[in-house]
FIDRENDREN-309087 format. One line per 8 residues: number of its first residue (from 1); their letters; for each residue x negated, y, z negated of C-alpha. Coordinates in steps of 0.02 Angstrom, whole numbers. Layout:
FIDRENDREN-309087
NUM) a) X/Y/Z; ...
end
This chain:
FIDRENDREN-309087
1) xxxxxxxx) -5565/7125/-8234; -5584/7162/-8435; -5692/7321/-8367; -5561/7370/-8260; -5416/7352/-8384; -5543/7433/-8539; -5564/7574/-8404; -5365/7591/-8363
9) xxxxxxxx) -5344/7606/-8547; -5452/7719/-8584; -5401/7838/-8436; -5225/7816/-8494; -5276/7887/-8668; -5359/8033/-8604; -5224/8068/-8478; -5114/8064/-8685
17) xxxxxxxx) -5225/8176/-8767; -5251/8302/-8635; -5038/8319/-8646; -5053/8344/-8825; -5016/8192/-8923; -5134/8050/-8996; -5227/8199/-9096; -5227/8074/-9244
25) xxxxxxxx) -5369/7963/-9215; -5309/7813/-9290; -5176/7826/-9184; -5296/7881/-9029; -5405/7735/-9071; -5265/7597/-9076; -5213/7657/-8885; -5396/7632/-8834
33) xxxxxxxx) -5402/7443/-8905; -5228/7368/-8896; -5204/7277/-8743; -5045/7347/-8676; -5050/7202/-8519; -5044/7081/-8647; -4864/7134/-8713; -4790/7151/-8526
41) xxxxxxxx) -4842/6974/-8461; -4720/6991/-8300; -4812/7114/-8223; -4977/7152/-8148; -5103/7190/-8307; -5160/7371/-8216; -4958/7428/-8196; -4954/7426/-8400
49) xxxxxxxx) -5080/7559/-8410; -4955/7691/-8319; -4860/7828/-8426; -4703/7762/-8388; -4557/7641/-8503; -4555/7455/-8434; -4370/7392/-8451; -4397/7206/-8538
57) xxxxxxxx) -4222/7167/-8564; -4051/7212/-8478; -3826/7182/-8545; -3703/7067/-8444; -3670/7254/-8360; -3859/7284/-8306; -3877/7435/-8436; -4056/7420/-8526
65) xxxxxxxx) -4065/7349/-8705; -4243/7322/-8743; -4415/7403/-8657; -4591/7448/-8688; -4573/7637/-8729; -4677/7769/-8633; -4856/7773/-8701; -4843/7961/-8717
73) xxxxxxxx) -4671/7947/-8830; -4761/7813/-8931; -4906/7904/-8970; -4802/8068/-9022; -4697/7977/-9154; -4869/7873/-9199; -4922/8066/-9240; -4783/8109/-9340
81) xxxxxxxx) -4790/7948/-9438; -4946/7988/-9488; -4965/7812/-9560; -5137/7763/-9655; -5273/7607/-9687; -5174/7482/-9808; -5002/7566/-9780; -4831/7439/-9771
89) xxxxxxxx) -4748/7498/-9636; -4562/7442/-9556; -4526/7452/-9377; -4330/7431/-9311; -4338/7372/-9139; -4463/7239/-9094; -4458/7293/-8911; -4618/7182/-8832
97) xxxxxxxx) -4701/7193/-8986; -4835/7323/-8918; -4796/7456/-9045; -4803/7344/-9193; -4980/7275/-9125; -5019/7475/-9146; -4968/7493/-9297; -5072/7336/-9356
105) xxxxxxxx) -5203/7386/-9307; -5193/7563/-9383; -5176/7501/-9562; -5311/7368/-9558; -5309/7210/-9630; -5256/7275/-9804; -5081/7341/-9714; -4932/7255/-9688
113) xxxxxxxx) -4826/7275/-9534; -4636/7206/-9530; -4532/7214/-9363; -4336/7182/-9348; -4244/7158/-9193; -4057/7137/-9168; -4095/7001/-9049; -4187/6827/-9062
121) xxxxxxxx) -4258/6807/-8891; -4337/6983/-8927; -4419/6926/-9079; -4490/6763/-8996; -4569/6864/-8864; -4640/6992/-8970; -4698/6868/-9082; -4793/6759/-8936
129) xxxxxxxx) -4885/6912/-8866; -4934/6971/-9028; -5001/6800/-9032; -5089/6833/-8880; -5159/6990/-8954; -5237/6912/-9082; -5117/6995/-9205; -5017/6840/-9304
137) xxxxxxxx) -4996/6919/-9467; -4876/7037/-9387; -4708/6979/-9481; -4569/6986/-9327; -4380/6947/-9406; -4215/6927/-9322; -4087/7060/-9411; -3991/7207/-9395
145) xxxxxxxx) -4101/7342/-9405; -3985/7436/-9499; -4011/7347/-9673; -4192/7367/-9632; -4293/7195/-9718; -4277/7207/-9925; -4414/7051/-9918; -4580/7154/-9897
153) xxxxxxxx) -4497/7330/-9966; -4552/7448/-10014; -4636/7547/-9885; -4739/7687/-9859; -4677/7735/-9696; -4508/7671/-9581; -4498/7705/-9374; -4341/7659/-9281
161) xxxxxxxx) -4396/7646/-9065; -4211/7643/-9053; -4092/7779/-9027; -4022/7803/-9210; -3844/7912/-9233; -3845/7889/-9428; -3972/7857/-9555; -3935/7723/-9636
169) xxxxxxxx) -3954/7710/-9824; -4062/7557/-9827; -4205/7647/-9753; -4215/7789/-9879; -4187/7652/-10001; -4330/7533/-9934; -4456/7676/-9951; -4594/7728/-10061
177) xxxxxxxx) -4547/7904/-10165; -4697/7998/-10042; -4634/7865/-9889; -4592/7949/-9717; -4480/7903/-9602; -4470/7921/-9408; -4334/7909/-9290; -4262/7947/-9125
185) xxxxxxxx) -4115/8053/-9205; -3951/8071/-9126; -3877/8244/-9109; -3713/8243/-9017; -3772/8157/-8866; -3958/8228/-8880; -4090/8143/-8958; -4249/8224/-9061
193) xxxxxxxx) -4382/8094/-9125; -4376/8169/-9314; -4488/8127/-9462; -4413/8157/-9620; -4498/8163/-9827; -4413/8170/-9988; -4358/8346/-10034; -4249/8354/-10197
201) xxxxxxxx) -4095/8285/-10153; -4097/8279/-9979; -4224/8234/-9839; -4297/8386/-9722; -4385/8342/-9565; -4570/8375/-9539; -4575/8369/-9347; -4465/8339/-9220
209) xxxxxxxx) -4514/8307/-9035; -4420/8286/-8894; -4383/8090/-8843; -4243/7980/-8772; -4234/7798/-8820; -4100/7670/-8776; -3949/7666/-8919; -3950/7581/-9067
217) xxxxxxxx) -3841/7406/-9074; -3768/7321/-9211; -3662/7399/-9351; -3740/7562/-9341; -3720/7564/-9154; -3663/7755/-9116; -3504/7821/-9037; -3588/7866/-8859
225) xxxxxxxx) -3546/7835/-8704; -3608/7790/-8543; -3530/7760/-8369; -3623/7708/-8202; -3522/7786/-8077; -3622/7727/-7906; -3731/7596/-7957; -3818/7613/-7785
233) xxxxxxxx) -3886/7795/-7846; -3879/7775/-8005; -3778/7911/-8033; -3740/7893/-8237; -3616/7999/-8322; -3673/8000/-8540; -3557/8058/-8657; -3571/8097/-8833
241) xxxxxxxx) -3422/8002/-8882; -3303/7855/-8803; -3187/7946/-8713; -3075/7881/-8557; -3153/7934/-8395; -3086/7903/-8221; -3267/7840/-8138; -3216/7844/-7977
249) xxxxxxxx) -3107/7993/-7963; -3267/8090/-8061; -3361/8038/-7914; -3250/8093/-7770; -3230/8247/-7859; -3439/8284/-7853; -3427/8239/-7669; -3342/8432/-7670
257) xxxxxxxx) -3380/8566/-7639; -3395/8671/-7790; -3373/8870/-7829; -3529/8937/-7888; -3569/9073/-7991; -3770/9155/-8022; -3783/9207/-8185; -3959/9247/-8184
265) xxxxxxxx) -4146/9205/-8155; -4147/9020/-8186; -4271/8980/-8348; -4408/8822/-8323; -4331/8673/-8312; -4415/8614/-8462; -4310/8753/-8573; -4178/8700/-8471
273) xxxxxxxx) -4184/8515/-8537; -4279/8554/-8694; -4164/8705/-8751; -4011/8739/-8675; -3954/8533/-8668; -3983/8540/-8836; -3895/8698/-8886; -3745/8641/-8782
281) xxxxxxxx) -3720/8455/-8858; -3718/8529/-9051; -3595/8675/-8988; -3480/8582/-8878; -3385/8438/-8906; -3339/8412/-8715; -3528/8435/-8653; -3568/8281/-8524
289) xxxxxxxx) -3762/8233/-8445; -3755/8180/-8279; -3909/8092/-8161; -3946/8017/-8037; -4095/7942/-7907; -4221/8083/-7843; -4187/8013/-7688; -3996/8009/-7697
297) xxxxxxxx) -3915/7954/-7544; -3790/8057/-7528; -3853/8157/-7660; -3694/8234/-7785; -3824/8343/-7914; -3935/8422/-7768; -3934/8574/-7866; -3989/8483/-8041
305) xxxxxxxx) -4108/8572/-8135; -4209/8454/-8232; -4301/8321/-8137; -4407/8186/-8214; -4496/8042/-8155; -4396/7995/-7995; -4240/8045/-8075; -4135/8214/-8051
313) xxxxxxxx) -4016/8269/-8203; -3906/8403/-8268; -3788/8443/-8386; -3626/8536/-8431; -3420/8520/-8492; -3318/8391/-8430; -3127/8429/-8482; -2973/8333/-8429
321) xxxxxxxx) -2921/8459/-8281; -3090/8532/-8232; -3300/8501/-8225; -3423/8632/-8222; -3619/8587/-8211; -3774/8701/-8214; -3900/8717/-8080; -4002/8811/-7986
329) xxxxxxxx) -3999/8883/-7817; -4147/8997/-7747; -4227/9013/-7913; -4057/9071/-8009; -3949/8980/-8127; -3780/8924/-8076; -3640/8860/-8135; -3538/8745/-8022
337) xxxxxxxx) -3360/8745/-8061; -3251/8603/-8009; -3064/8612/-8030; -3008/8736/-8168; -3104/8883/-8177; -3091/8902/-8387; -3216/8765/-8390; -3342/8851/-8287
345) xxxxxxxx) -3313/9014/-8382; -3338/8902/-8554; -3495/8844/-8492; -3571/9017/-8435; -3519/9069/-8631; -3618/8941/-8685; -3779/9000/-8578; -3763/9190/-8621
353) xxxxxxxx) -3749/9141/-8810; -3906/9031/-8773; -4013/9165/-8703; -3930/9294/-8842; -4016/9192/-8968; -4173/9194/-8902; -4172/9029/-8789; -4211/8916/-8947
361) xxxxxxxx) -4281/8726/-8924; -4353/8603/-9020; -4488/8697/-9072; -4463/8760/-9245; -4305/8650/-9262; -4282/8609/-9425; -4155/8469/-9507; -4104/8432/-9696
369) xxxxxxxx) -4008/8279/-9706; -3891/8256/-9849; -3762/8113/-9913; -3621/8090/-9834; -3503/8200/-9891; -3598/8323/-9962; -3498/8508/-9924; -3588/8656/-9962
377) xxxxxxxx) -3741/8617/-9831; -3821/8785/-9743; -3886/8786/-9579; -3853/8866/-9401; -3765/8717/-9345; -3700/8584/-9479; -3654/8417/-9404; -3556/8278/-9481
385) xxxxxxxx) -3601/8104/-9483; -3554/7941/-9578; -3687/7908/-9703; -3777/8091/-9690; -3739/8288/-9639; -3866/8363/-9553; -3909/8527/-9562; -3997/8609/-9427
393) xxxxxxxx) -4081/8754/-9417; -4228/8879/-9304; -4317/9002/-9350; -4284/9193/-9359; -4374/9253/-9187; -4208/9148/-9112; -4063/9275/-9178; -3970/9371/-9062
401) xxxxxx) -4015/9572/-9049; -3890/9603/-9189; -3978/9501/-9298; -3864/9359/-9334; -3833/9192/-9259; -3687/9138/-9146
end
């Protein structure tokens, strides 16, 4: 069996590399010795050595709170820590424990790893299979993440694994001057795993890469919203904000049938979710995300777009009199208008300015992240949160044909 599993995880880490991430080869080297089974003790050891996120931990209302991220995610933020032999390093979210036994064994006996969870059962587990691991000296602390852990500050590099809407001031605090930090940022609804350095007076990102991690908790906890509209399909409605939605009227009214309009040859559906989701969520206040089972039966987003793993998603502007959602329909993008037809016509706007400016994504994206409060801050997009304003910005080969941005 130790064959086996050495064999699984080595397969897994070429199946990594060959997708582009794990070029670091501390990091690629940590994936090829850490024994993932170890840190998912519930299931069968070969089902760890998938690329897929293991929900560990589930609310009173069934929503997940703690998991063992995706091997493919972890390695990709691993790669934009870029963390070092000897290095301190804080982690915020203990999850199973499985990242911090990575990040052990990265910096080497001279290193120092410190994890924080919000929750104490999640720190006992982590803490017994990093036991298991062979991999005590891991320090595993109950706390809100948020204040990060002043005990073993400061450090050369911070990672949340949760879904962070603010960056909090302890962590720029807790780090060294040259320190790094890396985190699955928030951006109205969308999230970008960003690694951010020192520059001046303000922090600019080095990387950013697409991710999606469960939401923060605790007193940094962010202002989204989710609603599970047909728990038997899954079908999930996620909103930037809290706003007051009507879950089961929403659901008759996607059992309609909608007026659709082509606007076009439909892009990949990797643009799609990559691009155009994010373009929408830092232009729109109203935009909404809505999924649901592959398999849907009966299936209310047979036209969705964006399809990953066995779920099917897409994305759009919920208002209070009307819905309009993008899809695609014989290889052209749609948008399906339901109820009034200003939404739909807000939401085709949104596409053509999109495509004007040259279909931008994440790559390129660049943030600078200033103080609270700061006024003054340049970018394409500026967006206001409570501890930082973040600038974002792409490069020139996205302006429109004038030459300017929208």
């Amino acid at each position: 069996m130790p064959g086996e599993l050495n064999t699984l995880r080595q397969e897994l880490l070429d199946y990594i590399r060959e997708h582009g991430a794990a070029t670091d080869p501390l990091v690629a080297e940590a994936l090829r010795t850490v024994p993932r089974h170890l840190f998912l003790p519930d299931l069968p050891p070969g089902a760890a050595y998938r690329d897929e996120p293991i929900v560990t931990k589930r609310d009173a209302d069934g929503r997940p709170i703690s998991s063992s991220s995706q091997p493919m995610i972890m390695a990709l933020m691993l790669d934009q820590l870029g963390v070092r032999r000897g290095q301190r390093v804080l982690e915020i979210g203990a999850g199973t424990g499985f990242n911090a036994a990575l990040l052990a064994t990265i910096v080497g006996e001279r290193g120092k790893v410190t994890s924080v969870d919000l929750d104490a059962d999640t720190v006992e587990r982590a803490k017994d299979n990093l036991d298991a691991a062979g991999l005590p000296d891991v320090v595993v602390v109950t706390g809100d993440g948020a204040s990060g852990y002043p005990g073993r500050a400061p450090y050369h590099r911070i990672i949340a694994t949760v879904g962070v809407w603010d960056l909090a001031p302890a962590w720029l605090e807790q780090l060294t001057p040259d320190g790094r930090l890396v985190v699955p940022l928030d951006l109205n609804g969308v999230q970008r795993s960003v690694a951010f350095e020192r520059e001046e007076d303000h922090w600019t990102s080095r990387s950013a890469v697409l991710c999606g991690f469960m939401r923060m908790r605790g007193k940094f906890a962010g202002p989204e919203k989710t609603y599970v509209l047909d728990p038997a399909t899954d079908l999930t409605l996620n909103l930037p904000m809290a706003r007051e939605v009507d879950g089961d009227a929403l659901t008759e009214v996607l059992a309609e049938k909608p007026d659709v309009e082509k606007i076009g040859a439909a892009p990949a559906a990797m643009q799609l979710f990559d691009g155009f989701t994010l373009w929408l969520a830092v232009h729109e206040t109203r935009w909404c995300a809505l999924s649901e089972k592959a398999d849907a039966d009966p299936a209310r987003l047979a036209a969705a777009p964006m399809r990953a793993q066995d779920a099917a998603a897409t994305a759009g502007i919920l208002a209070d009199d009307g819905l309009a959602l993008i899809g695609v329909d014989d290889d052209a993008l749609t948008v399906r208008a339901y109820g009034n037809s200003q939404v739909a016509d807000d939401l085709v706007a949104h596409v053509r300015a999109w495509e004007g400016a040259g279909r931008p994504g994440t790559e390129g994206l660049r943030i600078d992240a200033y103080p609270g409060g700061t006024t003054g801050a340049r970018g394409d997009v500026v967006l206001e949160k409570g501890e930082c304003v973040l600038a974002l910005s792409w490069p020139r080969s996205g302006v429109d044909a004038a030459g300017s941005r929208p």
